[in-house]
N, C-alpha and C positions, 0 to 999 in steps of 0.2 A: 504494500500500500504506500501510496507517495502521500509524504507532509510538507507542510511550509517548508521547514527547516528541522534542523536537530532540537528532539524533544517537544515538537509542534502534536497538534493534532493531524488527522487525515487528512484529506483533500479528499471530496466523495470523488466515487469513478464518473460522474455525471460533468462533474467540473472537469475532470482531468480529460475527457474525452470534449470538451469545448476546447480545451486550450489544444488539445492535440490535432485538434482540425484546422484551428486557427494558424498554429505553426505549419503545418501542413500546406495551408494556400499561403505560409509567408505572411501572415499578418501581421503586425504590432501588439495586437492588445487584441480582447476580446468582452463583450458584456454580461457579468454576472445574470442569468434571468431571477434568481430572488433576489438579490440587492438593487441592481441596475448601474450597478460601479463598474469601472472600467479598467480591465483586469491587461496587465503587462504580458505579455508569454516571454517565455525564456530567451526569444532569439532579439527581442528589444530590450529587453535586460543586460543579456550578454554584449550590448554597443557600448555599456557604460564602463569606464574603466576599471571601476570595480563594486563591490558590493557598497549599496548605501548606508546598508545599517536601519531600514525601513520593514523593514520582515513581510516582503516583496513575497507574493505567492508564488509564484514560482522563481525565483531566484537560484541563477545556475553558481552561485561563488561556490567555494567549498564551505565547510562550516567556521572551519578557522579563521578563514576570511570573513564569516558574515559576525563572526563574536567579538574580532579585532575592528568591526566598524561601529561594534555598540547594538548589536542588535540583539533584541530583547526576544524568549521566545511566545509565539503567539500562544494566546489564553483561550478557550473556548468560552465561549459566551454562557 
């Protein structure tokens, strides 16, 4: 099962199958249907130099990298 990050929660496979389509045509980002926020994919992610420290849904840094930028793990609601 794929999470945010290390020690995150899941990522349902409903979400992970939007962003995998979205990567797929090359997209940027893609739209949450229950929130309507506008979700990054990994491949406009990976243009930024490095991890934000933003605890980015899909965020390709390694973990090392996403803890050295401050990045906090995501909580479930």
């Amino acid at each position: 099962m794929i999470t945010w990050g290390d020690g995150d929660p899941a990522i349902p496979p409903s979400l992970q199958a939007l962003h995998d389509r979205a990567v797929a045509m090359g997209l940027p980002a893609y739209r949450d249907p229950a929130t309507g926020y506008l979700v990054l994919t990994r491949l406009r992610l990976s243009e930024q130099v490095g991890c934000c420290g933003h605890a980015c849904r899909h965020c390709p840094w390694p973990a090392e990298e996403q803890r050295a930028a401050g990045r906090q793990p995501v909580r479930p609601a």
